[in-house]
N, C-alpha and C positions, 0 to 999 in steps of 0.2 A: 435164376435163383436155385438156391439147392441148401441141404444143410453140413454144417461142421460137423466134428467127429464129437462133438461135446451134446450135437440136438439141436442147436443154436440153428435158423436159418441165415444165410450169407448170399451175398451176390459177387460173382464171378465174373468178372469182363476180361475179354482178350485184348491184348496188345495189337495194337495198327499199326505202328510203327518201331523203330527204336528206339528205347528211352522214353515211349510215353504212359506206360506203366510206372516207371522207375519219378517222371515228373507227377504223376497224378499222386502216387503214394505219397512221394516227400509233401506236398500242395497239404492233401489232409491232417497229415502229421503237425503241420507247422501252423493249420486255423485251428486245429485240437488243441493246439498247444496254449493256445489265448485263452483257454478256458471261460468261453463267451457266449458261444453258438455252439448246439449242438452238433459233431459232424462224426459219423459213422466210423468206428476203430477198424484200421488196415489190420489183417489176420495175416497174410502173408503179400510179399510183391517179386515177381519177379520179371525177367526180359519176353515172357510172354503170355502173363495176366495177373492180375489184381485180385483180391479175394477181401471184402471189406461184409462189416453186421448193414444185414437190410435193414431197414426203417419201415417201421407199421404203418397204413396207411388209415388216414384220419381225414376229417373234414377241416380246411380253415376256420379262421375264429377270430375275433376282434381281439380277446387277451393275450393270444398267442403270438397277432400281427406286433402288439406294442412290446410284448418279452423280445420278439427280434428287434426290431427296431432300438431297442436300447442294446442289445444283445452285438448287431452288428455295427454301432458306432463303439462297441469294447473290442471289437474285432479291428476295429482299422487301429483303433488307437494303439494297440499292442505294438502298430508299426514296422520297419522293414529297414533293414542298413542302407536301399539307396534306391531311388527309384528304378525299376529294372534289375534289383538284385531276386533273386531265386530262391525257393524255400533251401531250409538246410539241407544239405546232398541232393538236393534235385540238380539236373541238367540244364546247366547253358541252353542248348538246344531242343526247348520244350514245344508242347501244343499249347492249340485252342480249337476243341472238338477237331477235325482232322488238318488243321492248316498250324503250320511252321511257325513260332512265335519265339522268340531270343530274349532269354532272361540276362542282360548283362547290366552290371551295375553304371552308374552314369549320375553325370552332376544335376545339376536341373533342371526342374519337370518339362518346360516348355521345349526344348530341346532334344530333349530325352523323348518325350509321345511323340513329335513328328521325325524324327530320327527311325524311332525303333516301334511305336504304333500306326501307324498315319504310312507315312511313304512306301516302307517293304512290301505292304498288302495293293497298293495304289502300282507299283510295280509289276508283282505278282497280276493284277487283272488285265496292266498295259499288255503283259507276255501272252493272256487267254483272250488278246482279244476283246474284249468287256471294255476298257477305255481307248481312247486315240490320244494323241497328242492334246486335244484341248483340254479334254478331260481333266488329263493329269494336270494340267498346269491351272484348275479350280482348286484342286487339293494343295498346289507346289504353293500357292498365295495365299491360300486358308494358314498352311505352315508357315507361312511368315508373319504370321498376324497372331498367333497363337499369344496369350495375355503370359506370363511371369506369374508365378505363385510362392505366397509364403506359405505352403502347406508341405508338411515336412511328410518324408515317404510313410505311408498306410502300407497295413498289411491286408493287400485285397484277394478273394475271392476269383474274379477275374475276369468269367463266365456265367455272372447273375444275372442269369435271363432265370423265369418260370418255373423251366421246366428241371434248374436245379435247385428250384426250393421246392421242401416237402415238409408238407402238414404232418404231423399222427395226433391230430388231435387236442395236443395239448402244446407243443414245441412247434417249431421250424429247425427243418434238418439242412442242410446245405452238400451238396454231393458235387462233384466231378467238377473240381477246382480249376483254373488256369492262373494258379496263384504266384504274385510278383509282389512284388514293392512298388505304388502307382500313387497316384492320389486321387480320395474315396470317393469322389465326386464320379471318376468315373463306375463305380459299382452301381451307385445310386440311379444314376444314365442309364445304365443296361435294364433295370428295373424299369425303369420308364416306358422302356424302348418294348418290350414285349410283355408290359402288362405285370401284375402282380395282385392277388386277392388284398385287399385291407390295404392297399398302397398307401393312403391317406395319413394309417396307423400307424403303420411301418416308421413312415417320415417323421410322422409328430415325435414319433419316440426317439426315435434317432437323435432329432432336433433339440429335444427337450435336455438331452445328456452331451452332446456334442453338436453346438451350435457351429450353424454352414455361414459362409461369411455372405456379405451381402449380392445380390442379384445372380445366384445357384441357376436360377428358371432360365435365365439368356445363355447360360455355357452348356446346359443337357445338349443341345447339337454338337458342340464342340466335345462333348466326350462321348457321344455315340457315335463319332468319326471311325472310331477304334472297332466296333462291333459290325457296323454296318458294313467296312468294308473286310472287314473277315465273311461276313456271312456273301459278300459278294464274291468275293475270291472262288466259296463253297460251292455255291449256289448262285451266281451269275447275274443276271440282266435285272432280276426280278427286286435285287436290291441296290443297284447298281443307281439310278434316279434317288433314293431316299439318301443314299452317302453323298451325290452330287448336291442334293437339297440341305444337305446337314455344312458342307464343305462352306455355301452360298450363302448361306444363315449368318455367318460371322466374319 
């Protein structure tokens, strides 16, 4: 953290890669754009850091969990030109925290997550080691069984776990995007998956503005397929049973 030349305090992040500066600014750009949820204005971006306004730190709140929650079903609805399309100028070849994610546009969803969420990462851990051959052929049968959806591309988030929602008090801030064209069930999933203050509230508000189609609770495994095995990929062994459990579930 440090401040602008204005007084303003700001947070600085360095680039890890190529282009995941140039993905993360366009990602904020493009949730800002929905005018839904609060998300932090990019000051500058370039190929080797970010410069965005910090966010005050506050305590959660029941009235703040239900402003998101209405907040973030105006955010998917704002939508996306195709499941796998990329914010505006952001890179084809995006992240998610440090692992390889591929924003490419593509027909329908079912094909599309185990194409380009589900198998690269299932890939990626067969190369570290972390799966064998059976393994992967839990997940290659889960992708075949993946259900068909009439849910037209959301504009997601991508990376809603916890630790990128932020209180001040009165808001929910939303930070460090891996924002794509998906469908919002899975944002919803990631939420699930590692907890959230007022989750309850969150949903009901959600719920109450943009109603989830019937039996939501049965597919949370099948869209934390996506997160679980990122975080495997990351971080190895220790997640590697809960995405075989998530694969098994459906």
């Amino acid at each position: 953290m440090t401040q602008s030349g204005d007084g303003d305090e700001v947070v600085v992040k360095r680039g890890h890669a190529p282009g995941a500066t140039a993905a993360e600014a366009a990602g904020l750009r493009w949730l800002a754009a929905a005018g839904t949820v609060p998300i932090p204005a990019v000051r500058s971006a370039d190929e080797d850091r970010l410069v965005i306004d910090r966010v005050p730190a506050g305590r959660p709140s029941a009235p703040a969990a239900e402003r998101f929650g209405r907040g973030l079903a105006g955010l998917h609805a704002a939508g996306a030109p195709a499941f796998g399309a990329p914010p505006p100028g952001g890179p084809a070849e995006a992240w998610i925290g440090r692992a390889p994610m591929a924003n490419v546009p593509a027909g329908g969803w079912a094909s599309w997550y185990a194409s380009d969420r589900v198998l690269p990462y299932v890939r990626l851990a067969v190369d570290a080691g972390t799966f064998g051959p059976a393994e992967a052929a839990v997940f290659e049968r889960a992708c075949a069984r993946i259900p068909s959806s009439a849910e037209p591309p959301a504009r997601l988030h991508g990376d809603l776990w916890n630790g990128n929602v932020l209180w001040d008090g009165r808001e929910v801030w939303l930070i460090d995007p891996a924002a794509h064209g998906g469908h919002r069930e899975t944002d919803l999933a990631m939420l699930h998956l590692f907890g959230c203050p007022h989750l309850d509230r969150i949903l009901g508000a959600y719920h109450e503005v943009s109603p989830l189609a019937d039996g939501r609770r049965d597919r949370i495994g099948l869209h934390q397929l996506f997160p679980l095995l990122v975080h495997t990929v990351l971080f190895g062994q220790s997640y590697a049973e809960r995405a075989l459990a998530a694969a098994r579930s459906f």
